[in-house]
C-alpha positions as CSV (number, residue, x, y, z in Angstrom):
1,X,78.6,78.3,219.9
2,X,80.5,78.8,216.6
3,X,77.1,80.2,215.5
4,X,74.6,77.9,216.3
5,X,71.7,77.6,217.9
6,X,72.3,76.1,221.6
7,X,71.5,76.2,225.3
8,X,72.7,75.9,228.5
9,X,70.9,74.2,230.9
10,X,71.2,73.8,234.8
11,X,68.9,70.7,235.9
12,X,70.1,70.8,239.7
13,X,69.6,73.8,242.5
14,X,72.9,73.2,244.3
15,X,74.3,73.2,240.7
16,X,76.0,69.5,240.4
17,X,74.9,69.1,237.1
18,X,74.4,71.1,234.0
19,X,73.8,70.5,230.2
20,X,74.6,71.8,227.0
21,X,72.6,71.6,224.0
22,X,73.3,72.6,220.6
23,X,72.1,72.4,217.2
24,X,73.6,70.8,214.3
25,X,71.4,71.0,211.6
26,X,69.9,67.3,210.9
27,X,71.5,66.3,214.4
28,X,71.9,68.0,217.6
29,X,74.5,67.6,220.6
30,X,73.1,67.7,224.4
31,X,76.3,67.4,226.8
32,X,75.6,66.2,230.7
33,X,77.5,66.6,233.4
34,X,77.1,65.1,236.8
35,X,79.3,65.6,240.3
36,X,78.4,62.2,241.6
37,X,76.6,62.5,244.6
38,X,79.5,61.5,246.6
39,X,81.6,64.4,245.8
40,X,78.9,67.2,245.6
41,X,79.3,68.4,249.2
42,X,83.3,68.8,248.7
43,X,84.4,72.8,248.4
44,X,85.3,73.2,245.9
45,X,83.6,70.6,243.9
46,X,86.0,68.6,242.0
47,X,84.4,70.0,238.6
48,X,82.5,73.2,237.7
49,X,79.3,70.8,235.7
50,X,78.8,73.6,233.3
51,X,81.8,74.5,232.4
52,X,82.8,70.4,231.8
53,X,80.1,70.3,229.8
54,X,80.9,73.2,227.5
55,X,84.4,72.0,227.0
56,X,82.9,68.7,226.0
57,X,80.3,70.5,223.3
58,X,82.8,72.7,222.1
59,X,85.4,69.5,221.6
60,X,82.7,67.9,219.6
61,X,80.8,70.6,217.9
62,X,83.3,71.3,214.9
63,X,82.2,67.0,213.7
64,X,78.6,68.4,213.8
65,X,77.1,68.8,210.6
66,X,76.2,72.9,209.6
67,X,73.2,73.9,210.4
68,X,70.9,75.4,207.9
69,X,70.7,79.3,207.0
């Protein structure tokens, strides 16, 4: 994102939650989202996890300090 090192990581087979991680230098960002068990076996889910999460690490990620060259 933007440059920086990161991942994407899906922690769940039936995809209700995912992670983003992403480096910011001295700091770095990791971003979960979980459907709430609840809600996971509604079609569609009420939120792509991956996709929620991204938005999230790509609200915050411009406040992250810049990593080093």
């Amino acid at each position: 994102m933007n440059g920086r090192a990161g991942a994407h990581l899906g922690v769940d087979p039936n995809g209700s939650q995912c992670a983003q991680l992403i480096d910011g230098g001295s700091v770095s960002l990791s971003v979960s989202v979980a459907v709430p068990s609840n809600l996971s076996n509604l079609s569609p889910p009420p939120v792509d996890p991956c996709a929620e999460a991204l938005r999230i690490a790509q609200t915050i990620e411009p406040r992250l300090p810049k990593a080093p060259k």
